[in-house]
mmCIF file of the N, C-alpha and C atoms, coordinates in Angstrom:
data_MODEL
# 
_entry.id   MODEL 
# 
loop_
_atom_site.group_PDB 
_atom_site.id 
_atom_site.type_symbol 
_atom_site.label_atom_id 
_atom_site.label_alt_id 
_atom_site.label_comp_id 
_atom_site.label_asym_id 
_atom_site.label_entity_id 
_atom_site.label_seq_id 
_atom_site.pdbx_PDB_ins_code 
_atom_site.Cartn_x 
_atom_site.Cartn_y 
_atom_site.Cartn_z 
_atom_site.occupancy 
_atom_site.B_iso_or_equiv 
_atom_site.pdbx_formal_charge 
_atom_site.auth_seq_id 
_atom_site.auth_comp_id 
_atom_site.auth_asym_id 
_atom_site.auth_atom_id 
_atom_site.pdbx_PDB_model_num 
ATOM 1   N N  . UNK A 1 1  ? 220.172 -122.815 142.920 1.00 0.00 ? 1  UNK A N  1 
ATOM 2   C CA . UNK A 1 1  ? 220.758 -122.243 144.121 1.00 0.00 ? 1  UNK A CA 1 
ATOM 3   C C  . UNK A 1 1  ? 219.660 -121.923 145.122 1.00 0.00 ? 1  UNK A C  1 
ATOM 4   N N  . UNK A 1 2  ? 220.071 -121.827 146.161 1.00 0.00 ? 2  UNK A N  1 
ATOM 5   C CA . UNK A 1 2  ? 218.958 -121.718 147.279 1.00 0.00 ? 2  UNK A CA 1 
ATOM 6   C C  . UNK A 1 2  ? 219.540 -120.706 148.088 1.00 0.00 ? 2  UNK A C  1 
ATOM 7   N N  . UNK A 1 3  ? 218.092 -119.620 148.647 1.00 0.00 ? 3  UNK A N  1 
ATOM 8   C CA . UNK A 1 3  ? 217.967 -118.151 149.275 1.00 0.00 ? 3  UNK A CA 1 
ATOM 9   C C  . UNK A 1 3  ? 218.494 -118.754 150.826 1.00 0.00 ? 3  UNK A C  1 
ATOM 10  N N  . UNK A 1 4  ? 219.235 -117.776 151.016 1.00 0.00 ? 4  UNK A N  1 
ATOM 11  C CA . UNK A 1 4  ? 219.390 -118.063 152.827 1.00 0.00 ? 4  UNK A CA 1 
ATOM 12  C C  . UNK A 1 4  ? 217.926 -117.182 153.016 1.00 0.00 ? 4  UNK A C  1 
ATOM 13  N N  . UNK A 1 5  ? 217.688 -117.746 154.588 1.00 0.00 ? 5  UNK A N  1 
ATOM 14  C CA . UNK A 1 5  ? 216.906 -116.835 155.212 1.00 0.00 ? 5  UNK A CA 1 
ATOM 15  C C  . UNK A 1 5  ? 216.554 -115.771 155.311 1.00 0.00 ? 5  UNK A C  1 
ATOM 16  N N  . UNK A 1 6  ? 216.275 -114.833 154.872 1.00 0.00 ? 6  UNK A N  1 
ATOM 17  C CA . UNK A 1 6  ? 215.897 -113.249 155.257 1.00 0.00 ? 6  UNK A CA 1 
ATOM 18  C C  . UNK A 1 6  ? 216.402 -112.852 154.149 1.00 0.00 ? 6  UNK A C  1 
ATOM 19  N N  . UNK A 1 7  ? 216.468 -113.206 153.105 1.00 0.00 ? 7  UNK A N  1 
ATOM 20  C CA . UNK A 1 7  ? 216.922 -112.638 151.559 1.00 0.00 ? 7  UNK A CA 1 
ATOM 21  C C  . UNK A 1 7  ? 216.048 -112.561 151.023 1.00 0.00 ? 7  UNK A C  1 
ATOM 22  N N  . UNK A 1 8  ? 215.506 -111.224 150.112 1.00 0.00 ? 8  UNK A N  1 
ATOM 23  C CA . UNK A 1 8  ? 214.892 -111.068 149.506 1.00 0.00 ? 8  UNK A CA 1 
ATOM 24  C C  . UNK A 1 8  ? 215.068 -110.332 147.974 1.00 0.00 ? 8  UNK A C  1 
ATOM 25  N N  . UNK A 1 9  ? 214.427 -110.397 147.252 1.00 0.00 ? 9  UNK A N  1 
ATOM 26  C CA . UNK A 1 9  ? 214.724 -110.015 146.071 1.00 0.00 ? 9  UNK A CA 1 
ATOM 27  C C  . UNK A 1 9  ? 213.448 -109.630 144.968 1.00 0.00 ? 9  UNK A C  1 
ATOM 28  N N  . UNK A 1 10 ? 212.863 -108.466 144.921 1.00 0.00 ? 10 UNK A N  1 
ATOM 29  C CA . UNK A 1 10 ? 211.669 -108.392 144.484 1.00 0.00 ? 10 UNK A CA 1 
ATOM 30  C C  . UNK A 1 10 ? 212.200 -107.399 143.426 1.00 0.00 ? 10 UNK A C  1 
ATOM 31  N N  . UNK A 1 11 ? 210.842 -107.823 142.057 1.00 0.00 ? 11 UNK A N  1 
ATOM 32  C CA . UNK A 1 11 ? 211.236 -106.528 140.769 1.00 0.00 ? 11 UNK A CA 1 
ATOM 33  C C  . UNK A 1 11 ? 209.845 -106.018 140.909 1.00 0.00 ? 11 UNK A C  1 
ATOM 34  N N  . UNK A 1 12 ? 210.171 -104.456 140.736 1.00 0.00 ? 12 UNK A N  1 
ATOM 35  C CA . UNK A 1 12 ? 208.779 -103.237 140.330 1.00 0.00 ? 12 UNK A CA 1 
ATOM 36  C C  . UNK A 1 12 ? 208.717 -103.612 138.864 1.00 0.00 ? 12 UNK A C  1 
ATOM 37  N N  . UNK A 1 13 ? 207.286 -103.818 138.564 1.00 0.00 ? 13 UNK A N  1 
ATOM 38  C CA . UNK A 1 13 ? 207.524 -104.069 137.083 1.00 0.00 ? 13 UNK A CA 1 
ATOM 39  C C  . UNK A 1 13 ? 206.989 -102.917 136.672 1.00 0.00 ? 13 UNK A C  1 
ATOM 40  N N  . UNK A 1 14 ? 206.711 -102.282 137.184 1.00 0.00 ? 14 UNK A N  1 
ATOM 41  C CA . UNK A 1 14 ? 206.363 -100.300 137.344 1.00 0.00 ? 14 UNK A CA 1 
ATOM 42  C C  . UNK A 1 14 ? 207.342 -99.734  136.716 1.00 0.00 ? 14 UNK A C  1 
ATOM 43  N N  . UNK A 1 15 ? 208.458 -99.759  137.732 1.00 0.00 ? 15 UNK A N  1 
ATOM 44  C CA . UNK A 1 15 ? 209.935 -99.043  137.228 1.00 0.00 ? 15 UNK A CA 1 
ATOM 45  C C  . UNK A 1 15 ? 210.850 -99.937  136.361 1.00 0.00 ? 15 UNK A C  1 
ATOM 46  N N  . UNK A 1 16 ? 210.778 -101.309 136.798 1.00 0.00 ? 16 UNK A N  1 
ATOM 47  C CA . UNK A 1 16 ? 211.399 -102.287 136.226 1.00 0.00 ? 16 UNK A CA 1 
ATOM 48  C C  . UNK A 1 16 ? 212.762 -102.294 137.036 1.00 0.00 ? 16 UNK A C  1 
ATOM 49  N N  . UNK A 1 17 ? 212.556 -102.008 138.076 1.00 0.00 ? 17 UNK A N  1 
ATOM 50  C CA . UNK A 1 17 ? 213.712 -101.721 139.640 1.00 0.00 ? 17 UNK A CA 1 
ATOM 51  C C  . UNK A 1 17 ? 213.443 -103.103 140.066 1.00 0.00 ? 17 UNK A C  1 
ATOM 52  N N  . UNK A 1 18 ? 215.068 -103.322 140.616 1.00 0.00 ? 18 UNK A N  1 
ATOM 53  C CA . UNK A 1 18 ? 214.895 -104.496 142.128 1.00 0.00 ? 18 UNK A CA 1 
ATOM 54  C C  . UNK A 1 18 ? 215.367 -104.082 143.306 1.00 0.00 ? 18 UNK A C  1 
ATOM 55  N N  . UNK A 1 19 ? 214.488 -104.448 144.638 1.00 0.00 ? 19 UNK A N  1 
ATOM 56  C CA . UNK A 1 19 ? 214.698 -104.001 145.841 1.00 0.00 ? 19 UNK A CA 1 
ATOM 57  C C  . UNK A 1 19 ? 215.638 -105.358 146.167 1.00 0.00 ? 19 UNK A C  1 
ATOM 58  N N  . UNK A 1 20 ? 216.273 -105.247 146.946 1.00 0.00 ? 20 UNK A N  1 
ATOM 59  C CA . UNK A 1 20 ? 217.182 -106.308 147.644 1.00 0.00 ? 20 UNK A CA 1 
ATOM 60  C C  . UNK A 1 20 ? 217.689 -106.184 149.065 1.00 0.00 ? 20 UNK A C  1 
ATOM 61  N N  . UNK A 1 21 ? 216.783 -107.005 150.000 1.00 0.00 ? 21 UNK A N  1 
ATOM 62  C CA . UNK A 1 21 ? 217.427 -107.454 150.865 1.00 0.00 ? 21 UNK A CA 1 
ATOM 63  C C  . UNK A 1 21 ? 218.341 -108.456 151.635 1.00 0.00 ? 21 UNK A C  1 
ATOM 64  N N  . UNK A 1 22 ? 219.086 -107.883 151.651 1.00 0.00 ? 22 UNK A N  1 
ATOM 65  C CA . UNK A 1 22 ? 220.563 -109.129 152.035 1.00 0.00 ? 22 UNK A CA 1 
ATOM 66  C C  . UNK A 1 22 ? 221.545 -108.998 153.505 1.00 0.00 ? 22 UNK A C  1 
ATOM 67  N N  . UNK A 1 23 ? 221.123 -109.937 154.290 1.00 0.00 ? 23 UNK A N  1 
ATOM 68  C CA . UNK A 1 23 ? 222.117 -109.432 155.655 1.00 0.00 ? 23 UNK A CA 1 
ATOM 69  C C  . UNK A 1 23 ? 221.450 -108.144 156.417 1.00 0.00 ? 23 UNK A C  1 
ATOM 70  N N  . UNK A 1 24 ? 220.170 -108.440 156.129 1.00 0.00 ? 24 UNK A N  1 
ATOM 71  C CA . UNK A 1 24 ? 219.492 -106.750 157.030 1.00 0.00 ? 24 UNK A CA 1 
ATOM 72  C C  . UNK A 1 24 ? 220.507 -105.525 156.516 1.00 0.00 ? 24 UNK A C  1 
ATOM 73  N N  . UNK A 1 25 ? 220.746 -105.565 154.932 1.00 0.00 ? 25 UNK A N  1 
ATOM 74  C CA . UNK A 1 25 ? 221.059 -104.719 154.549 1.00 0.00 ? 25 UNK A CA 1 
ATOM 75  C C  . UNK A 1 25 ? 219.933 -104.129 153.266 1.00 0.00 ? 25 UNK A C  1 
ATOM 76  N N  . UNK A 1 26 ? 219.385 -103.500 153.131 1.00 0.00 ? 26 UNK A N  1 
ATOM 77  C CA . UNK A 1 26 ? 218.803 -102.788 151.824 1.00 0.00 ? 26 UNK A CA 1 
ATOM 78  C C  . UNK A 1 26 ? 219.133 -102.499 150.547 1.00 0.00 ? 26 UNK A C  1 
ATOM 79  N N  . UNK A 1 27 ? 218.734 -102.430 149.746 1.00 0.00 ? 27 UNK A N  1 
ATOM 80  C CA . UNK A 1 27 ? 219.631 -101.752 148.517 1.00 0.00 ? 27 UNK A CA 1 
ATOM 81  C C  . UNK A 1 27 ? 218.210 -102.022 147.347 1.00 0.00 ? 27 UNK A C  1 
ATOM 82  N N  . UNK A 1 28 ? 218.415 -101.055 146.746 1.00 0.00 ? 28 UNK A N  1 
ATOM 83  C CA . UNK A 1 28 ? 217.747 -100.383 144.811 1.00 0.00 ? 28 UNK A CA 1 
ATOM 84  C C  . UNK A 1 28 ? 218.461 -100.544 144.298 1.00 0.00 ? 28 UNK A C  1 
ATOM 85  N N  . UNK A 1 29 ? 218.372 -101.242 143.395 1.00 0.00 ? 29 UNK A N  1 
ATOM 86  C CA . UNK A 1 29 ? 218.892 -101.750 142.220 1.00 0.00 ? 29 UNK A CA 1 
ATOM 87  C C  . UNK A 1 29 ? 217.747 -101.051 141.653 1.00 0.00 ? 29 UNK A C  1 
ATOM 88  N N  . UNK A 1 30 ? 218.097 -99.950  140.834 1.00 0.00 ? 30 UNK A N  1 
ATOM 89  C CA . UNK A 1 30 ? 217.056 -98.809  139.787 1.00 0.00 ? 30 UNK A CA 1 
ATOM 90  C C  . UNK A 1 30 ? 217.321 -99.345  138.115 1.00 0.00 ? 30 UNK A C  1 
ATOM 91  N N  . UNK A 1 31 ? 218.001 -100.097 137.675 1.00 0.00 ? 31 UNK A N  1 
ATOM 92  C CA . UNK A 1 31 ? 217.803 -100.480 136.507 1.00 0.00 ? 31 UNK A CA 1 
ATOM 93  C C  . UNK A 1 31 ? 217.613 -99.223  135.454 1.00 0.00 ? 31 UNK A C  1 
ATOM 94  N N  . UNK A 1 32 ? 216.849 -99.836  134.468 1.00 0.00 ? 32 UNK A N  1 
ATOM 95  C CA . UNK A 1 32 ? 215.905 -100.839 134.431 1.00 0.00 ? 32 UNK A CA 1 
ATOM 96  C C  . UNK A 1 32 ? 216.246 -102.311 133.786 1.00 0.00 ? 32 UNK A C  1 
ATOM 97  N N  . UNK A 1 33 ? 215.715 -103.333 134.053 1.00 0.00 ? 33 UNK A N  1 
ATOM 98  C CA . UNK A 1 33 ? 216.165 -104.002 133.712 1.00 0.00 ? 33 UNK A CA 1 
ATOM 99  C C  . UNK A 1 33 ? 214.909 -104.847 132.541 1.00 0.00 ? 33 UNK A C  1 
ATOM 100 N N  . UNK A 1 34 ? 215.265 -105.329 131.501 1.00 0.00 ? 34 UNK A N  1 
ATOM 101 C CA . UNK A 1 34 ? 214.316 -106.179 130.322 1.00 0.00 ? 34 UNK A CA 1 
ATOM 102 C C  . UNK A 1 34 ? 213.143 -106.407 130.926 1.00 0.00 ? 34 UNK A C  1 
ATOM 103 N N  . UNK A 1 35 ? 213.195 -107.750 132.206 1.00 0.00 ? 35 UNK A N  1 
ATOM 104 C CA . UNK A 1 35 ? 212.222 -108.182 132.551 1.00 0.00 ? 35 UNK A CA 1 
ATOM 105 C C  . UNK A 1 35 ? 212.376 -109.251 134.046 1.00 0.00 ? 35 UNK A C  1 
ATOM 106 N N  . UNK A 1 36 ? 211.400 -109.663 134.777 1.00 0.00 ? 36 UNK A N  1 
ATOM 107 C CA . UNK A 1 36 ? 211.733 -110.096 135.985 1.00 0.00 ? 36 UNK A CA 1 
ATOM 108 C C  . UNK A 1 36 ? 213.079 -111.304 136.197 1.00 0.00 ? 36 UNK A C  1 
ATOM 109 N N  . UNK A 1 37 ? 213.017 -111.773 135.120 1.00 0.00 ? 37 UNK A N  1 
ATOM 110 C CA . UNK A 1 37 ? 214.185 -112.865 134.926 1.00 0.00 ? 37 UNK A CA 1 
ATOM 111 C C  . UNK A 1 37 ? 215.702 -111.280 135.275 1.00 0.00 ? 37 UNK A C  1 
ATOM 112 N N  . UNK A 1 38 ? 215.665 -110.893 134.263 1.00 0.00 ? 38 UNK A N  1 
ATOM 113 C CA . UNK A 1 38 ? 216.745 -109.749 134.253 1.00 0.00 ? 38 UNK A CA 1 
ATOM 114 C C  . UNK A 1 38 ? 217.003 -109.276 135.188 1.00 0.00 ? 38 UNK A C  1 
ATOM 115 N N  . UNK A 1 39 ? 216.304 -108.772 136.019 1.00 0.00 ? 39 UNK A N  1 
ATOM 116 C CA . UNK A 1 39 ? 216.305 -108.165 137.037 1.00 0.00 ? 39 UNK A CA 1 
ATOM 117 C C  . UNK A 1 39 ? 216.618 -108.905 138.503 1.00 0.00 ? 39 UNK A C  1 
ATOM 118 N N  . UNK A 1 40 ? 216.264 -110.289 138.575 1.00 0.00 ? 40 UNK A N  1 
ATOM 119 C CA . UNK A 1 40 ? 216.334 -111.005 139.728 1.00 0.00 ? 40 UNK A CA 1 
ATOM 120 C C  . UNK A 1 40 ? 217.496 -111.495 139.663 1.00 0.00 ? 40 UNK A C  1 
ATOM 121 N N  . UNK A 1 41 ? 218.089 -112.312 138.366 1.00 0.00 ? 41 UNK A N  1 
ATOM 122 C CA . UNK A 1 41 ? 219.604 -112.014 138.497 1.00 0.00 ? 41 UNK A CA 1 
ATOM 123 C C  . UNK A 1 41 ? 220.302 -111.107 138.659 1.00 0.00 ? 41 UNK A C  1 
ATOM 124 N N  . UNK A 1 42 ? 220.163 -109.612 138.673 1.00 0.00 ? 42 UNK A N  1 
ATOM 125 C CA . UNK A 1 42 ? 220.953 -108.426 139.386 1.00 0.00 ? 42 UNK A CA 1 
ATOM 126 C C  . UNK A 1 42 ? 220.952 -108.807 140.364 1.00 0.00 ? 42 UNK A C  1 
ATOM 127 N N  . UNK A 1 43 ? 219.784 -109.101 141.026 1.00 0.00 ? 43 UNK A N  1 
ATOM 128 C CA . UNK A 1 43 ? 219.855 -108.852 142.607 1.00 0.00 ? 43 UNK A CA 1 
ATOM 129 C C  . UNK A 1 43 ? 220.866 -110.514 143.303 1.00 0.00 ? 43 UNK A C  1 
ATOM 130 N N  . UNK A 1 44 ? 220.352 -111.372 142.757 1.00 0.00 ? 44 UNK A N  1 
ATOM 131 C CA . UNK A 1 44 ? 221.388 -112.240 142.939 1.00 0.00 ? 44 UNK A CA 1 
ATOM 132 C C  . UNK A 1 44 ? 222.802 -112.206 143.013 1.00 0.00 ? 44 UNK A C  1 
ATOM 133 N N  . UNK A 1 45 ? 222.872 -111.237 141.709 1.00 0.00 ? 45 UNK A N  1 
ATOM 134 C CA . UNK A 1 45 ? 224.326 -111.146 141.699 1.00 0.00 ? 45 UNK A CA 1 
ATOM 135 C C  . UNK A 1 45 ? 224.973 -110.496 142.704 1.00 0.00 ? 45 UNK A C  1 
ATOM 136 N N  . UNK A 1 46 ? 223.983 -109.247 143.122 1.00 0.00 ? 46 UNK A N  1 
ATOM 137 C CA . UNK A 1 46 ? 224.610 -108.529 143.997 1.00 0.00 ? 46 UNK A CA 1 
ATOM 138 C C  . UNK A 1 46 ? 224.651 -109.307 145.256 1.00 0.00 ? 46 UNK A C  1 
ATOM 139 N N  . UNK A 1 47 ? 223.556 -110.315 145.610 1.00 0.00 ? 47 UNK A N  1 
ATOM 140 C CA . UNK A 1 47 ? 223.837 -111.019 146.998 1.00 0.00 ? 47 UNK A CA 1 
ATOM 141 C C  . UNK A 1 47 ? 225.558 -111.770 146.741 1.00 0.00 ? 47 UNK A C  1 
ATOM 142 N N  . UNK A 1 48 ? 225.472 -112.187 145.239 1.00 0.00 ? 48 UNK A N  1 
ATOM 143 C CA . UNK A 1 48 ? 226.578 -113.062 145.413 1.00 0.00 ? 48 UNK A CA 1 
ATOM 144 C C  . UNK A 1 48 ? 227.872 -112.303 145.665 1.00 0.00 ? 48 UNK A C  1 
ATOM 145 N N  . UNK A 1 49 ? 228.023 -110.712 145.498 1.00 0.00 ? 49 UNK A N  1 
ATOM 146 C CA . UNK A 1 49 ? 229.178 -110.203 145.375 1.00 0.00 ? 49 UNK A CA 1 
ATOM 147 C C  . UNK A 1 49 ? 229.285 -109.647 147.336 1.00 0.00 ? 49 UNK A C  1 
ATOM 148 N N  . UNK A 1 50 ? 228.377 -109.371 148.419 1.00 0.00 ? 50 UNK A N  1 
ATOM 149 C CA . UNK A 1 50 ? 228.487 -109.580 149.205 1.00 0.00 ? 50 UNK A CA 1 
ATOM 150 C C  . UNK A 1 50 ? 228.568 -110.898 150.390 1.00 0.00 ? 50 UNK A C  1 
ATOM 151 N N  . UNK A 1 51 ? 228.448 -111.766 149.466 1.00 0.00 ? 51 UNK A N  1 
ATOM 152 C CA . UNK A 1 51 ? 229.032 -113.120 150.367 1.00 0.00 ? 51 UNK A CA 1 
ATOM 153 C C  . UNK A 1 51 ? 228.209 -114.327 150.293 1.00 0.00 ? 51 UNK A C  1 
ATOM 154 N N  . UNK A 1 52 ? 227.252 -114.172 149.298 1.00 0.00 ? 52 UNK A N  1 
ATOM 155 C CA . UNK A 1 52 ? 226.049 -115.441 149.260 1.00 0.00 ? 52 UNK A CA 1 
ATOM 156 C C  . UNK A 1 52 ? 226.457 -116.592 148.439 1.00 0.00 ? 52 UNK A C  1 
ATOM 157 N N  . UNK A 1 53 ? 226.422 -117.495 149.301 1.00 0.00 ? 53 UNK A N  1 
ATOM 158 C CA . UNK A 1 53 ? 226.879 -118.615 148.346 1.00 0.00 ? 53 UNK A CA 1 
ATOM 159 C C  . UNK A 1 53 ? 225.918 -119.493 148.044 1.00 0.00 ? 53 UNK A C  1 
ATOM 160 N N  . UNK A 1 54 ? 224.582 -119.358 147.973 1.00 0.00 ? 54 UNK A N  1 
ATOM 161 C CA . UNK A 1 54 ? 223.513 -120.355 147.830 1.00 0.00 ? 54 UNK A CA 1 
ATOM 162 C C  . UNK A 1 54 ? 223.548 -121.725 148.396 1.00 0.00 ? 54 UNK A C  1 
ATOM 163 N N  . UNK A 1 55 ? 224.281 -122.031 149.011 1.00 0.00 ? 55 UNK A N  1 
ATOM 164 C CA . UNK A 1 55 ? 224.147 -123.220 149.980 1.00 0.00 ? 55 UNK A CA 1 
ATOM 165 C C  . UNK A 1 55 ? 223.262 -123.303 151.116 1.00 0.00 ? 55 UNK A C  1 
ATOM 166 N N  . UNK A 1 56 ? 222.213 -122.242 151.267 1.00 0.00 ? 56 UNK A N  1 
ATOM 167 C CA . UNK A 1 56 ? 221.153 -122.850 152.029 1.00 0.00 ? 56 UNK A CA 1 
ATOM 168 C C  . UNK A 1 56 ? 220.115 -123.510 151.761 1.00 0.00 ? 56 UNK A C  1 
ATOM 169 N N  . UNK A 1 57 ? 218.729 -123.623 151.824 1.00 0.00 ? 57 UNK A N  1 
ATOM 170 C CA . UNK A 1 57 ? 217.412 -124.823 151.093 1.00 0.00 ? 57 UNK A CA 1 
ATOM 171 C C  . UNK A 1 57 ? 216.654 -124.196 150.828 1.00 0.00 ? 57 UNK A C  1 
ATOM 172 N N  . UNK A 1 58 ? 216.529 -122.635 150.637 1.00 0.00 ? 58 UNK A N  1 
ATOM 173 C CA . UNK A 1 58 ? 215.288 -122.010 150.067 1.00 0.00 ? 58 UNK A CA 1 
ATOM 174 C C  . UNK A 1 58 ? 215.659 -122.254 148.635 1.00 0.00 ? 58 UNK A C  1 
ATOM 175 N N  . UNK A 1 59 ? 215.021 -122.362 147.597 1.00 0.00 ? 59 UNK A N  1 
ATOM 176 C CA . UNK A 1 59 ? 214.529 -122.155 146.360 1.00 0.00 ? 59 UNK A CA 1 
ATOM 177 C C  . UNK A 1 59 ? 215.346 -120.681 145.723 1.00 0.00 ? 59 UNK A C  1 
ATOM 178 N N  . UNK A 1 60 ? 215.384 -120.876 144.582 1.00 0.00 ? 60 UNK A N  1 
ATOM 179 C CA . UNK A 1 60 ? 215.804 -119.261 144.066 1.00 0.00 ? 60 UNK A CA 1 
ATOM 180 C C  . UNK A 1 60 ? 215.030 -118.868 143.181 1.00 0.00 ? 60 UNK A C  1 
ATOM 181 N N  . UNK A 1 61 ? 215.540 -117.864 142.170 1.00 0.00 ? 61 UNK A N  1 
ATOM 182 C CA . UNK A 1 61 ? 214.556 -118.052 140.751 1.00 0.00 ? 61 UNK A CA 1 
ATOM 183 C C  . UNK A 1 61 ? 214.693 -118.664 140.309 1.00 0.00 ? 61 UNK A C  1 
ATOM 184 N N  . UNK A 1 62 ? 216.235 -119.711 139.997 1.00 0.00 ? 62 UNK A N  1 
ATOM 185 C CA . UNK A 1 62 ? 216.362 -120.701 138.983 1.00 0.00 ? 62 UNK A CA 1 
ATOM 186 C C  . UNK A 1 62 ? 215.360 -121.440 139.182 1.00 0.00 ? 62 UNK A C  1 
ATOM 187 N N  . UNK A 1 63 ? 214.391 -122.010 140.340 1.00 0.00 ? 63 UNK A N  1 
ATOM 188 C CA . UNK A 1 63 ? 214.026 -123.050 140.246 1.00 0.00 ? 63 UNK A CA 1 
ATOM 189 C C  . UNK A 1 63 ? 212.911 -122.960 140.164 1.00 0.00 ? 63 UNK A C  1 
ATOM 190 N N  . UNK A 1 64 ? 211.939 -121.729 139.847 1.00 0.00 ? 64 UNK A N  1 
ATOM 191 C CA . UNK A 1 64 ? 210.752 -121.849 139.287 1.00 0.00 ? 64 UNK A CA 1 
ATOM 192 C C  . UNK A 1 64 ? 210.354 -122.815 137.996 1.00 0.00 ? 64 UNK A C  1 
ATOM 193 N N  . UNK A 1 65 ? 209.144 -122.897 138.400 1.00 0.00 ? 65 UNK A N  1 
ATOM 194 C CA . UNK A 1 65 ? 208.745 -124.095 137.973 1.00 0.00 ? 65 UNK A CA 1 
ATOM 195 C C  . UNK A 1 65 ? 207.563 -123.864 136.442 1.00 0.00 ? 65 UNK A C  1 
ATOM 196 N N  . UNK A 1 66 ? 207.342 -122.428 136.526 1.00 0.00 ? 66 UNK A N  1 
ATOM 197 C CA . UNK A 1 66 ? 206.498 -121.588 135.655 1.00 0.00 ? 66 UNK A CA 1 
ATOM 198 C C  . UNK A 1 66 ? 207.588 -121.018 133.920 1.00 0.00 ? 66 UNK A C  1 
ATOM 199 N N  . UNK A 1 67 ? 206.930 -120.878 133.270 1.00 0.00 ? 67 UNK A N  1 
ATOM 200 C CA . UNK A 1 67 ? 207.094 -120.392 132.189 1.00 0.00 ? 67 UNK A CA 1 
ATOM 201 C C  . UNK A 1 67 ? 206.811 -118.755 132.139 1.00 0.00 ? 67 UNK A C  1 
ATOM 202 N N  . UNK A 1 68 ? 207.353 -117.563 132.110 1.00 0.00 ? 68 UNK A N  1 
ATOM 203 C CA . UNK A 1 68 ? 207.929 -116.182 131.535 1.00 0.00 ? 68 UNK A CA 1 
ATOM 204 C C  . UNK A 1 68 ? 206.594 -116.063 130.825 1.00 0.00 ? 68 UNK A C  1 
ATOM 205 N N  . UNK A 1 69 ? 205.682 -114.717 131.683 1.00 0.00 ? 69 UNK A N  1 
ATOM 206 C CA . UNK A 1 69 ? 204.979 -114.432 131.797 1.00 0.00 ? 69 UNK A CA 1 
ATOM 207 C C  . UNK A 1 69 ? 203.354 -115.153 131.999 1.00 0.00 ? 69 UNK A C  1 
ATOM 208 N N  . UNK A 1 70 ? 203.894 -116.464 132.369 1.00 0.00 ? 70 UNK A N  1 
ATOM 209 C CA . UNK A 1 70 ? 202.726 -117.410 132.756 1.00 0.00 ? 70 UNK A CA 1 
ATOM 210 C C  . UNK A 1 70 ? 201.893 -117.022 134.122 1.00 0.00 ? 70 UNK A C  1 
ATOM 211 N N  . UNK A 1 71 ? 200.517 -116.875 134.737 1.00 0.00 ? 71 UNK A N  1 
ATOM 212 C CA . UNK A 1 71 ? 200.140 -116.424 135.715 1.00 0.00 ? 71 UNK A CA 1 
ATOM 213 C C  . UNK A 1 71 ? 200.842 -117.820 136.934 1.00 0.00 ? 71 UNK A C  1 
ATOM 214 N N  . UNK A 1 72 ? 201.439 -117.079 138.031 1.00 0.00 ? 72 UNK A N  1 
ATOM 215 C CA . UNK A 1 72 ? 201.230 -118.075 139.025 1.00 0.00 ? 72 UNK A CA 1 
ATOM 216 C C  . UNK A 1 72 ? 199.960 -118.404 140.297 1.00 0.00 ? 72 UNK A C  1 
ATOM 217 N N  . UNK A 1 73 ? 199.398 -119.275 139.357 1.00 0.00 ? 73 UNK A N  1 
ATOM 218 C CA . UNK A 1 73 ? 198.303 -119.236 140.522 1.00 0.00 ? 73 UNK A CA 1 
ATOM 219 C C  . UNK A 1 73 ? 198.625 -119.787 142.097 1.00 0.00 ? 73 UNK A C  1 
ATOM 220 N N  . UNK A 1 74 ? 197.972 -119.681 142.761 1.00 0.00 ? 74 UNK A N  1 
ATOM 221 C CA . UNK A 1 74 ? 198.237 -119.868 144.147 1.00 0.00 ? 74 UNK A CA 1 
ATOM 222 C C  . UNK A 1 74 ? 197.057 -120.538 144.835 1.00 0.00 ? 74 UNK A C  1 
ATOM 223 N N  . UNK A 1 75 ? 197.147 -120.775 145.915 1.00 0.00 ? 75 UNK A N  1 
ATOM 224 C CA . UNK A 1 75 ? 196.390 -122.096 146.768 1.00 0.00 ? 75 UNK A CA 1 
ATOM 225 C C  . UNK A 1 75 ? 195.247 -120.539 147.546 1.00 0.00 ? 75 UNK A C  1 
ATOM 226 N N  . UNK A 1 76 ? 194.396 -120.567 147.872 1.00 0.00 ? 76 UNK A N  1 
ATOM 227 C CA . UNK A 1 76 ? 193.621 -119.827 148.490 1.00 0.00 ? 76 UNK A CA 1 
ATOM 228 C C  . UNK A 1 76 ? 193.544 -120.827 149.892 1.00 0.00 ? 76 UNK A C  1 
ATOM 229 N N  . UNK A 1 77 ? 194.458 -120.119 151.157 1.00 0.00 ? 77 UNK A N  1 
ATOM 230 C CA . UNK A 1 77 ? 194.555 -120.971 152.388 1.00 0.00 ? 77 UNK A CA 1 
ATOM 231 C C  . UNK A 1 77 ? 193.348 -120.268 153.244 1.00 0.00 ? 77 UNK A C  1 
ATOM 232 N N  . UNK A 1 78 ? 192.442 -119.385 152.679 1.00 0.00 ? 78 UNK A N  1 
ATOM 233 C CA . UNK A 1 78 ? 191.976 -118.868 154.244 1.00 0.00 ? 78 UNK A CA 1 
ATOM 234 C C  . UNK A 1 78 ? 190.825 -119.405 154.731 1.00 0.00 ? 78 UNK A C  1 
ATOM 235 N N  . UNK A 1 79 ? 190.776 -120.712 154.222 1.00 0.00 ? 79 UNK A N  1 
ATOM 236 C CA . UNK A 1 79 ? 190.059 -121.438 154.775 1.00 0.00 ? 79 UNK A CA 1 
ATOM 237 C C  . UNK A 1 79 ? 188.359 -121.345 154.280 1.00 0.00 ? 79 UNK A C  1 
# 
């Protein structure tokens, strides 16, 4: 499934909370939840129960490409 624009969905692995932004709306999701998989489907879900139908072209979690608790390394752009 793919993120519309301006959706966000992040886990504290502190609290084991997800923040969720959806529609320039806010919301805590305080959990706790197992682990970032666990938790990012809350927040999904909750986009899906206010009106998200994943039909836009961002990426979601399903489609990570990493293995559960594997580091994701990243590109160092600053030249």
């Amino acid at each position: 499934m793919a993120y519309e624009a301006g959706m966000l969905i992040m886990f504290d692995v502190v609290t084991k909370g997800v923040f969720v932004e959806f529609r320039n709306t806010f919301e805590s999701l305080p959990g706790p939840y197992e682990d970032r998989a666990a938790g990012i489907a809350a927040g999904e879900e909750y986009c899906r129960e206010h009106g998200w139908d994943g039909s836009d072209t961002r990426p979601s979690s399903n489609d990570n490409d990493w293995e559960a608790g594997e580091d994701q390394a990243t590109e160092d752009k600053r030249g």
